[in-house]
C-alpha positions as CSV (number, residue, x, y, z in Angstrom):
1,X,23.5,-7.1,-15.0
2,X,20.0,-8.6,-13.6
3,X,17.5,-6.2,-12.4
4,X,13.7,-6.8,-10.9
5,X,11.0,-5.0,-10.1
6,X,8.5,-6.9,-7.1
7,X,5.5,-5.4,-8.5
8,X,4.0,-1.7,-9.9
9,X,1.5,1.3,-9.2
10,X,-1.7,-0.1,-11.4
11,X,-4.3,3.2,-10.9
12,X,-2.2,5.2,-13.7
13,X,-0.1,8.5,-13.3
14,X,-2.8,10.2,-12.9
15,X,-5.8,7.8,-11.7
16,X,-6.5,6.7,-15.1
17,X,-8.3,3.1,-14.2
18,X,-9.7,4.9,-11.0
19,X,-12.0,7.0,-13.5
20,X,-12.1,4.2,-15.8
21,X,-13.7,2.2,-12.7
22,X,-16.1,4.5,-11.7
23,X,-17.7,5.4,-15.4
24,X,-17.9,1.7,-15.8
25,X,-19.7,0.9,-12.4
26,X,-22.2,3.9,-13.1
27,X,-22.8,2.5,-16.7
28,X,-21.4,5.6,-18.3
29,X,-18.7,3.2,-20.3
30,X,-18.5,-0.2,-21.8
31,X,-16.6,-3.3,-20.3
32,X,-14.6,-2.8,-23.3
33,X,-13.9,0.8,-22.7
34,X,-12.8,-0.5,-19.6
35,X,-10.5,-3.4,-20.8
36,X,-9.0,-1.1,-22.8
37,X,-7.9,1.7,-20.6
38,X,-6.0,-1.1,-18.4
39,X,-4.8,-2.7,-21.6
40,X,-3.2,0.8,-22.1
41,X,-2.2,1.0,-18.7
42,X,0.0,-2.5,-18.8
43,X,1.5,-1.8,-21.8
44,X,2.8,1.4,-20.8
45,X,4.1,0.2,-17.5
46,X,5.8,-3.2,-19.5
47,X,7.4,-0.7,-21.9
48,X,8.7,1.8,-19.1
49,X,10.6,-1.0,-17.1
50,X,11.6,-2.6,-20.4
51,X,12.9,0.9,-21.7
52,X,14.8,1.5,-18.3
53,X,16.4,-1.8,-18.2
54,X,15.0,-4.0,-16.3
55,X,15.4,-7.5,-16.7
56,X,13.1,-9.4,-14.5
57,X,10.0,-7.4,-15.5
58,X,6.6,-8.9,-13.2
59,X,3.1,-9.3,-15.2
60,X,-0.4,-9.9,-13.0
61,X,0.7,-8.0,-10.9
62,X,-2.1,-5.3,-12.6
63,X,-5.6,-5.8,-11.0
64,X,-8.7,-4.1,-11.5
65,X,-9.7,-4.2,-7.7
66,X,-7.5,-6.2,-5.8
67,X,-4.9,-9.2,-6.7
68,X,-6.1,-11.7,-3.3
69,X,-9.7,-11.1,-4.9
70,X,-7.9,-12.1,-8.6
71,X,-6.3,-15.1,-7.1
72,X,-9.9,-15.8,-5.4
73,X,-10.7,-15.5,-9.2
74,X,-8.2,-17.9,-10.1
75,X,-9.7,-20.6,-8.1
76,X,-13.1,-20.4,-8.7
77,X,-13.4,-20.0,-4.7
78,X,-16.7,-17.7,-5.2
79,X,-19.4,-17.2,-2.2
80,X,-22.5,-18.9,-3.3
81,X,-24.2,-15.7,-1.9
82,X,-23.1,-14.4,-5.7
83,X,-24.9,-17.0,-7.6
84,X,-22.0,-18.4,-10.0
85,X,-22.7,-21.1,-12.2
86,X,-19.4,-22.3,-12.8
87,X,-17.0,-20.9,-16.0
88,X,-14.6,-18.2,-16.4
89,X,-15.8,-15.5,-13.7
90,X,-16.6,-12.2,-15.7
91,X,-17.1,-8.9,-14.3
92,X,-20.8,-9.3,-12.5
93,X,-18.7,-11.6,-10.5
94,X,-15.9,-10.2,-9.6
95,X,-16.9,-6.6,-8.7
96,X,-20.2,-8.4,-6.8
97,X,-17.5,-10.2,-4.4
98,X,-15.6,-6.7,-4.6
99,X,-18.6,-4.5,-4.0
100,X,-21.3,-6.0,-3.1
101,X,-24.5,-5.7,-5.0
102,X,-28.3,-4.8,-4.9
103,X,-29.2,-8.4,-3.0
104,X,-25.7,-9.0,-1.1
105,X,-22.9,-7.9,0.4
106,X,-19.2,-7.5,-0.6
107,X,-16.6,-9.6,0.9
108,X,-14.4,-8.6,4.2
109,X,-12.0,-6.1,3.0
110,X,-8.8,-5.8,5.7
111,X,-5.2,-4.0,5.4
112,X,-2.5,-6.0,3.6
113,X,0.0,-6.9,6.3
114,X,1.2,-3.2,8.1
115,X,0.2,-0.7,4.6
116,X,-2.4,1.0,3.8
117,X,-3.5,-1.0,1.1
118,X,-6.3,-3.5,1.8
119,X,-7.6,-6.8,0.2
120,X,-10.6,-8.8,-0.1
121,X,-10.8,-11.8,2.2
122,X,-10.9,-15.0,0.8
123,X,-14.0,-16.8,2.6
124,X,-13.0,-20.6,2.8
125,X,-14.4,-24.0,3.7
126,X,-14.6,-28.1,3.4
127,X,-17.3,-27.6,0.7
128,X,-15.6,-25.3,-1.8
129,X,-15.3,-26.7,-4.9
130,X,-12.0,-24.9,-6.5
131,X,-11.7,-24.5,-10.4
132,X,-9.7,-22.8,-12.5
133,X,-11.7,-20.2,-13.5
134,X,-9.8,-16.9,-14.2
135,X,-7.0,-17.2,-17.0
136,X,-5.9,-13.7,-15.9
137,X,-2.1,-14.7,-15.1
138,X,-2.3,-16.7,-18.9
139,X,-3.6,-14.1,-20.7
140,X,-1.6,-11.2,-19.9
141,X,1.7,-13.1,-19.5
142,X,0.7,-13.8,-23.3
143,X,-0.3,-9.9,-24.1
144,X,2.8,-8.7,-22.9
145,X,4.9,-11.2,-24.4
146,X,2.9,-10.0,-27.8
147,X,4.6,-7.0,-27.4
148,X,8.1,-8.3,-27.3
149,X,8.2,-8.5,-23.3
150,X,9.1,-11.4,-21.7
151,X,7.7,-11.0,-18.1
152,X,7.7,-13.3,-15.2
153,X,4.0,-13.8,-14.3
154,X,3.1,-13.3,-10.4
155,X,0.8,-15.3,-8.5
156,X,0.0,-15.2,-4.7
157,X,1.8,-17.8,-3.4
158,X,-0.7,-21.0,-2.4
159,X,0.2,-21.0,1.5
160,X,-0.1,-17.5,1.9
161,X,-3.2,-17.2,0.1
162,X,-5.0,-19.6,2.8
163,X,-2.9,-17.8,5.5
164,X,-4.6,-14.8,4.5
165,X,-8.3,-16.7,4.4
166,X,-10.9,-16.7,6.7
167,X,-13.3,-19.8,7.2
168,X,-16.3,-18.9,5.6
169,X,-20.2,-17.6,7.0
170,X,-21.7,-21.0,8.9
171,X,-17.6,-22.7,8.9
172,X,-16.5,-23.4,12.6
173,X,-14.1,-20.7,13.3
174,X,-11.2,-23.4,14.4
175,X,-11.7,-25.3,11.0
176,X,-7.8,-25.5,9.3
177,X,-7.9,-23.3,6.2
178,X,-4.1,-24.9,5.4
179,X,-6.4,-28.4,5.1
180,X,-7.5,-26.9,2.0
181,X,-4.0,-26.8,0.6
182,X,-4.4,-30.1,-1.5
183,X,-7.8,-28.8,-2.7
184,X,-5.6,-26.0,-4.4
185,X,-2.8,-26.9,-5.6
186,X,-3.8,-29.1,-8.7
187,X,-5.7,-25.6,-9.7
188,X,-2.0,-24.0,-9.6
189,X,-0.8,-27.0,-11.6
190,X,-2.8,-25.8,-13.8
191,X,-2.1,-22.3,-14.2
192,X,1.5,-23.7,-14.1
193,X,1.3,-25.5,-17.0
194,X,-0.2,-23.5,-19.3
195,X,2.3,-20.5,-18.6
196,X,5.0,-23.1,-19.4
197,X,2.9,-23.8,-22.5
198,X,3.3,-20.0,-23.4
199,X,6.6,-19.6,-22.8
200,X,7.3,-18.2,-19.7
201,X,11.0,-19.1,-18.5
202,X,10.1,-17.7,-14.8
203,X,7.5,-17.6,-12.4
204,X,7.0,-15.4,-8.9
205,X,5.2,-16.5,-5.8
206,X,4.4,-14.2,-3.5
207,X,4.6,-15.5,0.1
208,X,4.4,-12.5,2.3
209,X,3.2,-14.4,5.0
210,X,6.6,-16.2,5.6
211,X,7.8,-13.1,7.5
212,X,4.7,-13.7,9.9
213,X,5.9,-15.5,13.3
214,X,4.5,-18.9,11.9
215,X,4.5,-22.3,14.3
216,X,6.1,-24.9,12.8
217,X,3.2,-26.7,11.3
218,X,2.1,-23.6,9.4
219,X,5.6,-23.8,8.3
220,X,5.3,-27.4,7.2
221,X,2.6,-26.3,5.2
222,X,5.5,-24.7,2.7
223,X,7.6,-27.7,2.9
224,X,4.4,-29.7,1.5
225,X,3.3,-27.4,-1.0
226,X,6.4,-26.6,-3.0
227,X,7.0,-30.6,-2.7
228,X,4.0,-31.5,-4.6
229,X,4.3,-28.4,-6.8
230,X,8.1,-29.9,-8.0
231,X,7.7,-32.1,-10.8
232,X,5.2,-29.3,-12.7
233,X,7.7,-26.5,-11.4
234,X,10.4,-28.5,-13.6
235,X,12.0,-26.8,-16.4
236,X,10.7,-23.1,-15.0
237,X,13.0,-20.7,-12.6
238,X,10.6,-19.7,-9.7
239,X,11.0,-17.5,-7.5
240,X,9.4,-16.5,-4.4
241,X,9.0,-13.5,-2.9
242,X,8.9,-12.2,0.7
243,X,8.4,-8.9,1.9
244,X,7.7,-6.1,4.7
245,X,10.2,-7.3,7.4
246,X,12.9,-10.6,8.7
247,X,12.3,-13.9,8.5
248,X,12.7,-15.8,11.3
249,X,15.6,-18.0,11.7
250,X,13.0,-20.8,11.0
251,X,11.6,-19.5,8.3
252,X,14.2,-18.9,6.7
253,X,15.5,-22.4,7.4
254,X,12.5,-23.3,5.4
255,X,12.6,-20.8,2.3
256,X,16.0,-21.8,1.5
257,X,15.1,-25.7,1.5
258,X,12.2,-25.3,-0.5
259,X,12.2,-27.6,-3.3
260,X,12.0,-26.4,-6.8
261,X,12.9,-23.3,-6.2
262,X,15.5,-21.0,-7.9
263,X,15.7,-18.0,-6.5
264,X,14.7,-16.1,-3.0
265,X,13.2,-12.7,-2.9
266,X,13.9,-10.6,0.6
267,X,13.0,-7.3,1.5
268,X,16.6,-5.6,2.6
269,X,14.9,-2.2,4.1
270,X,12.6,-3.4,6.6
271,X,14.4,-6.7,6.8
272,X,17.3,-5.3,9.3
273,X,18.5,-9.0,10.5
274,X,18.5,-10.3,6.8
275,X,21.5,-9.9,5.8
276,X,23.1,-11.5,8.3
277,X,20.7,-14.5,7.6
278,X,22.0,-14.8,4.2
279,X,25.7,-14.1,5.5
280,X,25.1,-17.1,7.4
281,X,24.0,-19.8,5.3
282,X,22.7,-19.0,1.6
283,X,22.1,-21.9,-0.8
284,X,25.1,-22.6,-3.5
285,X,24.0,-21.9,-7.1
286,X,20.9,-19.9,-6.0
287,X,19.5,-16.5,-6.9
288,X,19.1,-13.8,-4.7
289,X,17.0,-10.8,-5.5
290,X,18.1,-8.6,-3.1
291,X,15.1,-5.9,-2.3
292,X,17.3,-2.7,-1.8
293,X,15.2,0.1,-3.1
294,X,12.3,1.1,-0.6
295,X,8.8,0.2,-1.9
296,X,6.8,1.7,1.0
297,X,8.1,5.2,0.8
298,X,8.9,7.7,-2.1
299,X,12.7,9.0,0.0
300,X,15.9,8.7,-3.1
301,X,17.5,5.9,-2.8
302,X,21.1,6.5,-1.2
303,X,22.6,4.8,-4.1
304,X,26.2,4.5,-2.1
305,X,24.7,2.7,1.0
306,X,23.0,0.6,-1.4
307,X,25.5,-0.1,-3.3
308,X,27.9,-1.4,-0.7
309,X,25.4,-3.8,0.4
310,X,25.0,-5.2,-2.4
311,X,28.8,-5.8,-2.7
312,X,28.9,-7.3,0.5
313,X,26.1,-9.8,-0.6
314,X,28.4,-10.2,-4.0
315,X,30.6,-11.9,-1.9
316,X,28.3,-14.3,-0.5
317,X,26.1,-15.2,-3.2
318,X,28.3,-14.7,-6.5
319,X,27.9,-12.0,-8.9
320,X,26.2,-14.2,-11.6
321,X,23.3,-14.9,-8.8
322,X,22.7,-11.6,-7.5
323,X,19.5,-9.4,-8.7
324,X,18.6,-6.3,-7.5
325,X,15.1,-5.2,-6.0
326,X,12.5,-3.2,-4.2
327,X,12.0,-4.6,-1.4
328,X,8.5,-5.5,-2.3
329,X,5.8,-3.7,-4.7
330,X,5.7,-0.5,-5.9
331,X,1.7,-0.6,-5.4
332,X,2.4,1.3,-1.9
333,X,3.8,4.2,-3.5
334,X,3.1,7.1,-5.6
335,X,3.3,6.6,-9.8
336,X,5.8,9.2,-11.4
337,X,7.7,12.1,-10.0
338,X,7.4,13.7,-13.0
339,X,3.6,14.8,-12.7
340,X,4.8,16.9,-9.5
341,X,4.3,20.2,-10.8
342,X,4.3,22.4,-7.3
343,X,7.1,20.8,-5.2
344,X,9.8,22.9,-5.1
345,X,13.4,21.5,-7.0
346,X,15.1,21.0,-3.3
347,X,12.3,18.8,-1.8
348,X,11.7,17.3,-5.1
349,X,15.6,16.4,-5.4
350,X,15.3,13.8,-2.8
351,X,12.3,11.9,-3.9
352,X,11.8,8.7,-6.0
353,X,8.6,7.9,-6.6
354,X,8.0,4.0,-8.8
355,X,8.7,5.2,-12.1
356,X,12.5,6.9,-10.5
357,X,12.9,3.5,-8.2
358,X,13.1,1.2,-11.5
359,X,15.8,3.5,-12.6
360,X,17.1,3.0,-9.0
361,X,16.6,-0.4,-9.4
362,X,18.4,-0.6,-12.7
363,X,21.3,2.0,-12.1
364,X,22.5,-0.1,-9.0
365,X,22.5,-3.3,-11.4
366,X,24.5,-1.8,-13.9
367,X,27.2,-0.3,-11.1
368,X,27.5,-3.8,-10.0
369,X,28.1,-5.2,-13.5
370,X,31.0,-2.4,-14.0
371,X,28.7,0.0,-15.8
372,X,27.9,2.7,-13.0
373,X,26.3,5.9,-14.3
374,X,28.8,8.7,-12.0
375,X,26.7,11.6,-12.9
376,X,23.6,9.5,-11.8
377,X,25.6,8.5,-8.6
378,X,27.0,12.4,-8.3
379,X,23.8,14.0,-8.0
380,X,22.0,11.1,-6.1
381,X,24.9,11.7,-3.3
382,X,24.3,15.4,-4.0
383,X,21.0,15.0,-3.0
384,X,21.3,13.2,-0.1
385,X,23.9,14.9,1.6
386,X,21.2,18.2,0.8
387,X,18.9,16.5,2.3
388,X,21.1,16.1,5.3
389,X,22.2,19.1,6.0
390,X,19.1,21.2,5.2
391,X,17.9,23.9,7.5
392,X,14.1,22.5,6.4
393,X,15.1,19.2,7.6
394,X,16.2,19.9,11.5
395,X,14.5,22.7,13.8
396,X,16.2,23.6,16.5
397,X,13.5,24.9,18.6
398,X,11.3,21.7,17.9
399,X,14.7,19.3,18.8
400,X,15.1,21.2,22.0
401,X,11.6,21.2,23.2
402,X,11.7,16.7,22.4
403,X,14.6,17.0,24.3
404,X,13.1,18.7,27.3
405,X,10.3,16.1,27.4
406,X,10.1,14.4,31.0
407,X,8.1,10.8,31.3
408,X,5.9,12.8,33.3
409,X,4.8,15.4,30.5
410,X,3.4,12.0,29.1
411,X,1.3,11.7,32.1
412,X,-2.4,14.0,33.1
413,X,-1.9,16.4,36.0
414,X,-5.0,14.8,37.6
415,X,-6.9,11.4,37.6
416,X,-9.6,10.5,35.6
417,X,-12.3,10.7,38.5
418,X,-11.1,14.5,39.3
419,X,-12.0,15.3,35.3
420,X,-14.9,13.4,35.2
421,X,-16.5,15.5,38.4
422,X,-15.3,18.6,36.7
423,X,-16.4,17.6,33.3
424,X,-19.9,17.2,34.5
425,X,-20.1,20.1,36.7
426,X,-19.3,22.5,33.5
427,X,-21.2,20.2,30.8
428,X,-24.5,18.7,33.1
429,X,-24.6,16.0,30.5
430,X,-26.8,13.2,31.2
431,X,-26.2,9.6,32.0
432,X,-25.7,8.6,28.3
433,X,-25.3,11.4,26.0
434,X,-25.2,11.7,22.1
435,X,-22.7,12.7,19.9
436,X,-21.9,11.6,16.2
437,X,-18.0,11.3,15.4
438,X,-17.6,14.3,13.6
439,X,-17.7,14.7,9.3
440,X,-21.1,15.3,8.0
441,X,-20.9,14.8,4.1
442,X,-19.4,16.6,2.1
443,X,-21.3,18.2,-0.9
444,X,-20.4,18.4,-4.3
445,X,-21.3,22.5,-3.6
446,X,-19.1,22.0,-0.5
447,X,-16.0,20.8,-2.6
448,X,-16.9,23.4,-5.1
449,X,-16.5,26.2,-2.8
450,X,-13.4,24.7,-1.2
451,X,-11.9,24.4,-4.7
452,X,-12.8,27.4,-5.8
453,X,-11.3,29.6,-2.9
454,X,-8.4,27.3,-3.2
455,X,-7.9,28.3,-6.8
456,X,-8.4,32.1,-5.7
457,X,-12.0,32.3,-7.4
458,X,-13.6,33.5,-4.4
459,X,-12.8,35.4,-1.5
460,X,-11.5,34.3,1.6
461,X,-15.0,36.4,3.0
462,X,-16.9,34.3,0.4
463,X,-15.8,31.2,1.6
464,X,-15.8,31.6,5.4
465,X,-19.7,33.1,4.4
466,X,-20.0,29.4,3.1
467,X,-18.4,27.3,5.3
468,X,-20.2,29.2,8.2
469,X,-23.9,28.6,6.5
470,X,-22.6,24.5,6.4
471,X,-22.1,24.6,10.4
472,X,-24.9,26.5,10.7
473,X,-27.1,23.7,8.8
474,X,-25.4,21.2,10.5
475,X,-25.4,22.6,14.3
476,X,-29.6,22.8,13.9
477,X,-29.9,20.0,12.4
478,X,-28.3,18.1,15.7
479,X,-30.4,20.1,18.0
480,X,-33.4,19.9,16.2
481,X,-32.5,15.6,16.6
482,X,-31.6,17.0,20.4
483,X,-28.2,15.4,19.8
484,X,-26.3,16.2,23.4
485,X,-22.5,17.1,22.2
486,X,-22.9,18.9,19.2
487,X,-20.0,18.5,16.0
488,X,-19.6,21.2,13.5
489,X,-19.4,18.8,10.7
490,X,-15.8,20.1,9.7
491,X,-17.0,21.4,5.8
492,X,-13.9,23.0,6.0
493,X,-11.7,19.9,5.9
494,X,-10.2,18.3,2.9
495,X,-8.7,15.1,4.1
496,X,-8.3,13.9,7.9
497,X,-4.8,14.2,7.7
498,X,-4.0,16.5,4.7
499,X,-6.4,19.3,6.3
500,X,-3.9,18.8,9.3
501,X,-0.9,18.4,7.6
502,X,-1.5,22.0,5.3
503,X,-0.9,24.0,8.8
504,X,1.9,22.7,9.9
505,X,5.8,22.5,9.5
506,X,7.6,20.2,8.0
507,X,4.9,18.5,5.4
508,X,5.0,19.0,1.7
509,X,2.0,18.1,-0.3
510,X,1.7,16.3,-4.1
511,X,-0.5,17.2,-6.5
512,X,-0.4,13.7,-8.2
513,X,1.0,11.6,-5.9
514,X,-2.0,9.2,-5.6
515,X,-1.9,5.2,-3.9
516,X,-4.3,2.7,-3.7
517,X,-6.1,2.2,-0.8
518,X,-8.6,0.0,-2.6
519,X,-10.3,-0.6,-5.6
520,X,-10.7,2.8,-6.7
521,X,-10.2,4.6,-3.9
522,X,-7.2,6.7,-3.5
523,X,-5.3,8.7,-1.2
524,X,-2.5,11.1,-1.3
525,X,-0.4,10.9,1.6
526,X,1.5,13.7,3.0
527,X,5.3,13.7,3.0
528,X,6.8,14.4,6.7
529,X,10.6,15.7,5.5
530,X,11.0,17.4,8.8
531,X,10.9,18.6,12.5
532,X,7.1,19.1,12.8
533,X,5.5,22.2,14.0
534,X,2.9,24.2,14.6
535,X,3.1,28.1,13.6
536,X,-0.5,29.1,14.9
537,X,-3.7,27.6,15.9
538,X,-5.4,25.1,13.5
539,X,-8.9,24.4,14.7
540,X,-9.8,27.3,17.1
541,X,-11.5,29.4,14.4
542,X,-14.4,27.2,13.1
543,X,-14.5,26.1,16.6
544,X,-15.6,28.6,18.4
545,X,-17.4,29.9,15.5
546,X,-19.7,26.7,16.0
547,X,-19.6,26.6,19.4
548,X,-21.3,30.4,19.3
549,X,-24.5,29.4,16.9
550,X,-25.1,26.3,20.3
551,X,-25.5,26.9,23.9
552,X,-25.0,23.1,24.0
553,X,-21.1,22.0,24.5
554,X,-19.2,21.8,20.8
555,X,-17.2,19.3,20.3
556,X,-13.5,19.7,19.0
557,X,-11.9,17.2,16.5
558,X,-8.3,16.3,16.2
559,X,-7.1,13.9,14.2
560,X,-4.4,12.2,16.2
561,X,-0.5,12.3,16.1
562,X,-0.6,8.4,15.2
563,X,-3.3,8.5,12.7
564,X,-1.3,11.3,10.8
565,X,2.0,9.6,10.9
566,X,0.4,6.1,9.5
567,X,-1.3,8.0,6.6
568,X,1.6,9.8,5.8
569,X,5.3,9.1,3.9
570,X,7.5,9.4,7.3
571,X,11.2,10.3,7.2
572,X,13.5,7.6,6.6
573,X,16.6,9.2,8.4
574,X,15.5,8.6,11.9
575,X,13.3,5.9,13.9
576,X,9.5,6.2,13.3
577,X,8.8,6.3,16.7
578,X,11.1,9.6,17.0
């Protein structure tokens, strides 16, 4: 019975490090306050997966900003813009390169792969001088194992870590960041050796960036890496991880020759040709971990469809070498179900957030070793077939009105030129007008009114008397700047999406269900469970409300269809284009 888990949620069930974070940036709490809310955090989180089962359990994969940044950390690979002298890198240093500070920026920040999560970007050149000079991966591999878990330490995989690189400020935008890969690796050596001198039996690499569509020399690089990483390998299990989509025929050629290497981690959800890679041509006496439970999105897993894969890869790969998985972290979904205090039981019923997929995770591992939970299994196939079949789920007049679509409802009546004319006729704009985008900030005596009518401790006249005094600020202000297309601000607006979401069918909301974005910024995606519609206008009200304090033209604001469907947890039973 071997169960893993890729990696876990590290803000807290209910933001705990997030406001952690924040006290200690605004010097309202000690690093040590600090060190030990995430202390608290890891142990709880080692102690859940180790309670539920789970064999393979991952450690560094907590991070108090971001784990490219903590590899960044790992090499000593700092800026010289943040004036470090050398040593173990310490907190100045690591938030400076995180946040910036008084004298100089932060680094780039850009989205990990296709999420919503995003990293800080290495900034690499010929000059760096790498170092080992964060123990991170040591130390807690060593905490949790001081708590009786035995964890198998995560590091970002040295390819993908330059991969992900940019050449630094002043660096010739053509220089080969993969040229720094023998700059690197004795710093991994390193690392590698002392977590063999603390005992660890296993080690994870992540190397996301094999699912990339990579030419053959960036695939080489892998080949060379894990080559010269062998001998100091010897005597571990490693495993490395892959995630968000297939490999290519190619690059799966070369993750499965990989010297060194025990085991291969593949994402099975977003993967659809994988299996059939594997059916093809999997190495004898290897491990698979097999990523069957969905890390991106927080749908119950349908433990029967899973479970039959994972039989059919039995057959290939031997029962003694099959693990199950997510299909990557757990980062991009929300923490615990359980703090879900306003969904109602039927919606609830077919969700999973992290804490229910490593019971997912573990329940499917046991039914493989001849230990299967039917009551588990029972009311997981209860749920799904609910889910299914439920009146909430389909609407017939929004499935008729898709299906009356014509390509040319996708196409403007009349060409641009024809609006423009007309445009300018009603609007007499000149040659370059002014707008601004939209928001105006939002007050802490904005959010207070917001929150209080939403808790019902004002009056719906109260707050539209409130809101109405915002626009009204905000609509003078522009004209008194003689701003050309005015904006009303939207004070009334929660959340791009969630405002949008709230009016129409087919969302549910979460009261806890936070993800990174970064650092210690969170969101709280909607969940999409059904045929979207909308019952009755959603932005005509404060519009036209604005538009009649201005003679000048008012500008409506939409967030768009594509915008709300990447911010959101889409449906898993149908394509996400439909």
């Amino acid at each position: 019975m071997a169960s893993h888990i890729v990696g876990y949620p590290r803000m807290g069930p209910k933001r705990e490090l997030k406001f952690a974070l924040e006290s200690f940036w605004d010097k309202k709490s000690s690093a040590e306050d600090l060190q030990k809310v995430a202390a608290d955090l890891r142990s709880s989180i080692w102690k859940q997966m180790s309670d539920a089962g789970i064999k393979y359990i991952p450690s560094n994969t907590f991070s108090y900003y971001d784990q490219v940044l903590d590899a960044t950390s790992m090499l000593g690979a700092v800026p010289p813009r943040y004036g470090w002298n050398g040593g173990e890198i310490g907190f100045d240093t690591y938030f400076s390169m995180a946040r910036g500070n008084a004298s100089v920026p932060a680094m780039e920040m850009t989205k990990w792969f296709d999420t919503n999560y995003h990293f800080i970007v290495p900034e690499l050149g010929p000059d760096v001088n790498f170092s080992y000079a964060s123990h991170k991966a040591v130390d807690e591999y060593k905490e949790a194992k001081a708590l009786g878990v035995n964890t198998v330490p995560v590091l970002i995989g040295p390819v993908s870590y330059l991969l992900l690189s940019k050449p630094a400020k002043g660096v010739e935008k053509t220089f080969s960041l993969l040229s720094l890969l023998p700059k690197i690796l004795p710093i991994y050596k390193e690392v590698i050796s002392d977590l063999k001198a603390a005992g660890a039996s296993w080690i994870q690499f992540d190397e996301p960036t094999l699912v990339l569509d990579l030419d053959s020399h960036k695939l080489q690089a892998f080949t060379a890496a894990y080559d010269d990483l062998e001998s100091t390998l010897s005597g571990l299990n490693v495993l490395i991880e892959t995630y968000f989509a297939d490999l290519t025929s190619e690059a799966y050629k070369t993750l499965i020759g990989l010297k060194g290497v025990t085991a291969y981690g593949l994402d099975l959800v977003r993967g659809a040709q994988t299996l059939d890679l594997v059916k093809s041509n999997f190495p004898k006496g290897k491990y698979l971990f097999a990523g069957v439970v969905d890390g991106r999105n927080i749908w119950a897993n349908d433990l029967a469809a899973s479970f039959s894969t994972l039989k059919e890869l039995e057959a290939v790969v031997g029962k003694e070498n099959l693990v199950v998985s997510t299909s990557c972290s757990l980062l991009h979904t929300a923490v615990d179900l359980v703090n879900e205090t306003k969904l109602d039981d039927e919606i609830k019923s077919w969700l999973a957030f992290a804490a229910q997929k490593v019971v997912e995770v573990n329940a499917l591992a046991k039914a493989l070793a001849g230990q299967k939970d039917e009551a588990f299994f029972s009311a997981n196939a209860a749920a799904q077939a609910s889910r299914k079949s439920s009146p909430r789920v389909t609407n017939e007049a929004v499935q008729k009105a898709a299906a009356a679509l014509k390509g040319s409802d996708h196409r403007r009546a009349t060409n641009v030129s024809a609006r423009l004319d007309a445009q300018q006729k009603k609007l007499n704009l000149p040659i370059l007008p002014t707008t601004t985008i939209g928001s105006f900030p939002q007050t802490l005596e904005l959010r207070r009114v917001r929150r209080e009518f939403k808790a019902n401790k004002i009056s719906e006249d109260d707050y539209i008397k409130a809101i109405k005094e915002e626009i009204k600020k905000v609509v003078d202000l522009q004209e008194e700047l003689d701003i050309d297309v005015l904006v009303h601000g939207e004070p009334e607006r929660n959340d791009m999406v969630e405002y949008f979401g709230e009016q129409l069918s087919g969302f549910a909301f979460t009261v806890n269900g936070w993800v990174q974005s970064y650092g210690s910024r969170c969101v709280k995606p909607p969940i999409i469970y059904g045929d979207v519609s909308r019952p009755k206008p959603m932005t005509v009200f404060w519009s036209s409300t604005a538009q009649s304090m201005t003679a000048r033209p008012m500008k409506g604001m939409l967030t768009g269809p594509v915008t709300i469907l990447n911010w959101s947890f889409v449906r898993n039973d149908q394509p996400r284009y439909a």
